[in-house]
Structure formats: structure tokens, C-alpha cells
MDAnalysis code that builds the backbone (N, CA, C; Angstrom):
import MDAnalysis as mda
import numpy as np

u = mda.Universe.empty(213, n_residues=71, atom_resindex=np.repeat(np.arange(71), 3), trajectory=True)
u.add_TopologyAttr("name", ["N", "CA", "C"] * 71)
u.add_TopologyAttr("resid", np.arange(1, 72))
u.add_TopologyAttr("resname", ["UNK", "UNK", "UNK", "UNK", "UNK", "UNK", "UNK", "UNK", "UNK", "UNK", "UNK", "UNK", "UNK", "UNK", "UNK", "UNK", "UNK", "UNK", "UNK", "UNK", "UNK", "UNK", "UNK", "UNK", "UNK", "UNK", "UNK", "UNK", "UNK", "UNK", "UNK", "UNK", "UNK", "UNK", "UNK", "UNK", "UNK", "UNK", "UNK", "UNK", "UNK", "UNK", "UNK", "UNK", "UNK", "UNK", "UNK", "UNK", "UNK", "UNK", "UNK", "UNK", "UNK", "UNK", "UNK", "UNK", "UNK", "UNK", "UNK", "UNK", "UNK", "UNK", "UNK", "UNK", "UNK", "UNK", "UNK", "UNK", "UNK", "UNK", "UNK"])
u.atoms.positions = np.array([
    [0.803, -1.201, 0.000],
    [0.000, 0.000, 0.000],
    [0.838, 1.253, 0.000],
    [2.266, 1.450, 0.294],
    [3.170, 2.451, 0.289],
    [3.184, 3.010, -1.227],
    [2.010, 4.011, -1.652],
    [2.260, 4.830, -2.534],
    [3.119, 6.129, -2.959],
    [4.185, 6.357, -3.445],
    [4.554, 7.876, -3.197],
    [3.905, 8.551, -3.811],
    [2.683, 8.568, -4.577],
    [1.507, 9.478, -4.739],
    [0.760, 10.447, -3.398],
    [1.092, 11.464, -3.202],
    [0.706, 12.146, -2.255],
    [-0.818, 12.339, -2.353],
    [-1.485, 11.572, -0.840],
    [-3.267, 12.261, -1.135],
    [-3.891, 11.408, -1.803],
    [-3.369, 10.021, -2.593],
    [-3.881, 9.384, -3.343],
    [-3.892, 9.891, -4.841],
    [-2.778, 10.996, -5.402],
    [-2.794, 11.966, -6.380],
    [-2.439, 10.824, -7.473],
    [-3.111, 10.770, -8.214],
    [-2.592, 9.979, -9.527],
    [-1.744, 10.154, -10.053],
    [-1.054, 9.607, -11.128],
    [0.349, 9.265, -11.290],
    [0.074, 10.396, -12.621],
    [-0.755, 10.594, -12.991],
    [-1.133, 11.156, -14.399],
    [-1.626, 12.924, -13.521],
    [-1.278, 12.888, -13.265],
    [-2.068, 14.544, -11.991],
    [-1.453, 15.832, -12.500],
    [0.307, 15.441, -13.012],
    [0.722, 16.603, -13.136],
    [0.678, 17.085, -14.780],
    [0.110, 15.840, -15.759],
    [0.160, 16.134, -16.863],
    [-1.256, 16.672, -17.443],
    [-2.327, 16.175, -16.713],
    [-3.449, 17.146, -16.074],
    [-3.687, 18.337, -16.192],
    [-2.790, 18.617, -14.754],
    [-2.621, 20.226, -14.910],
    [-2.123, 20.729, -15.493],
    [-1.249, 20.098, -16.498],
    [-0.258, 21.050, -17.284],
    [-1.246, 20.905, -18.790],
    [-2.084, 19.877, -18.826],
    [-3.108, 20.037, -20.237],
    [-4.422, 21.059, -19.865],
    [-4.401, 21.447, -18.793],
    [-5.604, 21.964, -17.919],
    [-4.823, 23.962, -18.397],
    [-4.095, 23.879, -17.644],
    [-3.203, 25.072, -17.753],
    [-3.227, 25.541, -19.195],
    [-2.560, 25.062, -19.978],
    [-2.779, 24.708, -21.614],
    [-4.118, 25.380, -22.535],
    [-5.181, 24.477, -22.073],
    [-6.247, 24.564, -22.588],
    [-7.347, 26.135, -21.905],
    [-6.686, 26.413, -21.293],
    [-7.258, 27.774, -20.199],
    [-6.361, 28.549, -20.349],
    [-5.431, 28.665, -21.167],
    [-4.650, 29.850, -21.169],
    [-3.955, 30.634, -19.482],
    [-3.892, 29.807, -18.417],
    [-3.621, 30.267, -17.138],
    [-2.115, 29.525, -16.574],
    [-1.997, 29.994, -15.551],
    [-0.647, 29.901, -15.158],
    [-0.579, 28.443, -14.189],
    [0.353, 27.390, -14.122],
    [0.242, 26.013, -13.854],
    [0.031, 26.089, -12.217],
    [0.310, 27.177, -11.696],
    [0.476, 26.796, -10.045],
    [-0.654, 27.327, -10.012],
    [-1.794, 28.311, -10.632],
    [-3.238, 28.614, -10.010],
    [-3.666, 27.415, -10.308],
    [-3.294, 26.419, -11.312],
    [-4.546, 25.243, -11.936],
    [-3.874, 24.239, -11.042],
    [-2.709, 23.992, -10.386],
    [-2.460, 23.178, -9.354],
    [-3.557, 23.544, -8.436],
    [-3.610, 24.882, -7.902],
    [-3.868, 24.963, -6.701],
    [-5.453, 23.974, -6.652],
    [-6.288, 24.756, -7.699],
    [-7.345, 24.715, -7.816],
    [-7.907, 23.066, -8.130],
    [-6.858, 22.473, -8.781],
    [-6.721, 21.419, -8.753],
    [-7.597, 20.415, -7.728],
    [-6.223, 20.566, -7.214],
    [-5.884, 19.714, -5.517],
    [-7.292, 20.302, -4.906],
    [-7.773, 21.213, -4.681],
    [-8.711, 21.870, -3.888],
    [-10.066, 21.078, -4.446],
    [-10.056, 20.482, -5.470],
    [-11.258, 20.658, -6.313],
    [-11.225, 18.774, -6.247],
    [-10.212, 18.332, -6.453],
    [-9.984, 16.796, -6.262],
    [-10.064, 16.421, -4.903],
    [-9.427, 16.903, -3.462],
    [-9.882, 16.670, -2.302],
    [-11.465, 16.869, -2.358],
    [-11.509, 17.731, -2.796],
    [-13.827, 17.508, -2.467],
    [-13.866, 16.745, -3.045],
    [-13.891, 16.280, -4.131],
    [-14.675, 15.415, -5.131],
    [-14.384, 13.635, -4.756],
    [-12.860, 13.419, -4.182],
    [-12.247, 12.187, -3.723],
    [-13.203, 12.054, -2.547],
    [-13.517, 13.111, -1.666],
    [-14.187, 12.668, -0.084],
    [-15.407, 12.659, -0.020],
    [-16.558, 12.883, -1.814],
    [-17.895, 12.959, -1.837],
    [-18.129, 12.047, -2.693],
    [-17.116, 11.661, -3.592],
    [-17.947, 10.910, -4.828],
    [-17.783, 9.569, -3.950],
    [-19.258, 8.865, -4.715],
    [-19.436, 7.476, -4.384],
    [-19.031, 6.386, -5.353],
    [-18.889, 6.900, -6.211],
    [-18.230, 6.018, -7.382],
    [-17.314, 6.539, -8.278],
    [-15.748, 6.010, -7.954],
    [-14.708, 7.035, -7.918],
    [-14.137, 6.862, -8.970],
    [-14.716, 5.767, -10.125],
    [-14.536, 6.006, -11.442],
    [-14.111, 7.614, -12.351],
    [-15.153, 7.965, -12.127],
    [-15.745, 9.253, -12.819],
    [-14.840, 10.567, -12.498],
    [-13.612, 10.225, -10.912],
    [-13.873, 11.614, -10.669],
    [-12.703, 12.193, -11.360],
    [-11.943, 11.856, -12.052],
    [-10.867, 12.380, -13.054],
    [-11.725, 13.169, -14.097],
    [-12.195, 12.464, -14.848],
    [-13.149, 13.398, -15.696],
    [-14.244, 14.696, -15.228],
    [-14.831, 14.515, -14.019],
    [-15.364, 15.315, -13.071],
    [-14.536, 16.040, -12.972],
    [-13.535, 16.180, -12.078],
    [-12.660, 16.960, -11.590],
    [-12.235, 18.166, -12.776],
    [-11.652, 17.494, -14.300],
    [-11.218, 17.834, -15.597],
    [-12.384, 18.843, -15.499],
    [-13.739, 18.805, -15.845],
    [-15.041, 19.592, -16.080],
    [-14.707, 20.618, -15.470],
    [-14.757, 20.426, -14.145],
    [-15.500, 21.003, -13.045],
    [-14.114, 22.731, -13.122],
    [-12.792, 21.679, -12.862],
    [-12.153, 22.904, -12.752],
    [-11.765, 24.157, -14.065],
    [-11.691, 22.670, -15.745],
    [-12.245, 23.720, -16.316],
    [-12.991, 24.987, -16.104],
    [-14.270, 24.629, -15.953],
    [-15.268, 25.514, -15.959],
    [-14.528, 26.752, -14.603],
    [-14.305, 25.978, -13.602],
    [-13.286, 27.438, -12.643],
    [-12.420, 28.026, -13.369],
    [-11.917, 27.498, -13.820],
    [-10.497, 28.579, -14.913],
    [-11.457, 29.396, -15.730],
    [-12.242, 29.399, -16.598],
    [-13.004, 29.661, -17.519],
    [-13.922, 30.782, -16.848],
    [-14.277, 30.857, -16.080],
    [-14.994, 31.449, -15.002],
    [-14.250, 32.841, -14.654],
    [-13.195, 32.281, -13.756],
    [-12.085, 33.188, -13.042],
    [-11.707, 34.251, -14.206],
    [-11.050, 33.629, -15.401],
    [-10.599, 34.134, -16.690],
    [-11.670, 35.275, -17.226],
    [-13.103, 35.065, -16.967],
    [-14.093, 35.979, -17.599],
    [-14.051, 37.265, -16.595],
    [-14.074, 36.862, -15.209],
    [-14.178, 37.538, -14.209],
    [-12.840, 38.936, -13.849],
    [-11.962, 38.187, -14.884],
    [-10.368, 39.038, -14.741],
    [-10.366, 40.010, -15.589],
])
């Protein structure tokens, strides 16, 4: 069970954020932050934990996308 994945962070997490960052035109350490923030909720609510990579992908999209209109 000794993962060095921190948090249960997937092994695929940082290429993520860096396609996340990418696709939002924003800077990699706000889409980390928002990230991690957005994957801890979703890891400690979802009931079927299939989904929550793609969830997570949506969800914080739509925060970058958001933030970005708001700036």
C-alpha cells in the first residue's frame, strides 16, 4: 500500500494540470492549486470514484473559464 503518490494523487495529476493550464490559457500553479482543492472535495464525496478524473477535468475547467471571464 506504500504509494509515493501524495493524497492518493494519480500518477497522471501533473500532466493534467499542465493540459488543464494549456487549454485555459492560465498559469500552472493557479490550476495546481485549484486542482488539488477541487480533487480533495470530489475524492471525499464521490461514491463512485470512477468518474472523478473526468469530473474533476469539467468542473475545474469551468473554474479557470470562469475566473478568466471575471479578470
Amino acid at each position: 500500500m506504500g504509494s509515493d503518490q501524495p493524497l492518493n494523487r494519480p500518477m497522471n495529476a501533473d500532466a493534467e494540470i499542465e493540459s488543464l493550464a494549456r487549454e485555459t490559457d492560465m498559469p500552472v500553479e493557479l490550476v495546481h492549486e485549484i486542482y488539488t482543492v477541487e480533487r480533495a472535495k470530489l475524492e471525499g464525496t464521490a461514491r463512485i470514484k470512477t468518474y472523478v478524473p473526468v469530473l474533476i477535468h469539467r468542473h475545474v475547467k469551468a473554474l479557470l473559464r470562469e475566473q478568466r471571464a471575471s479578470s
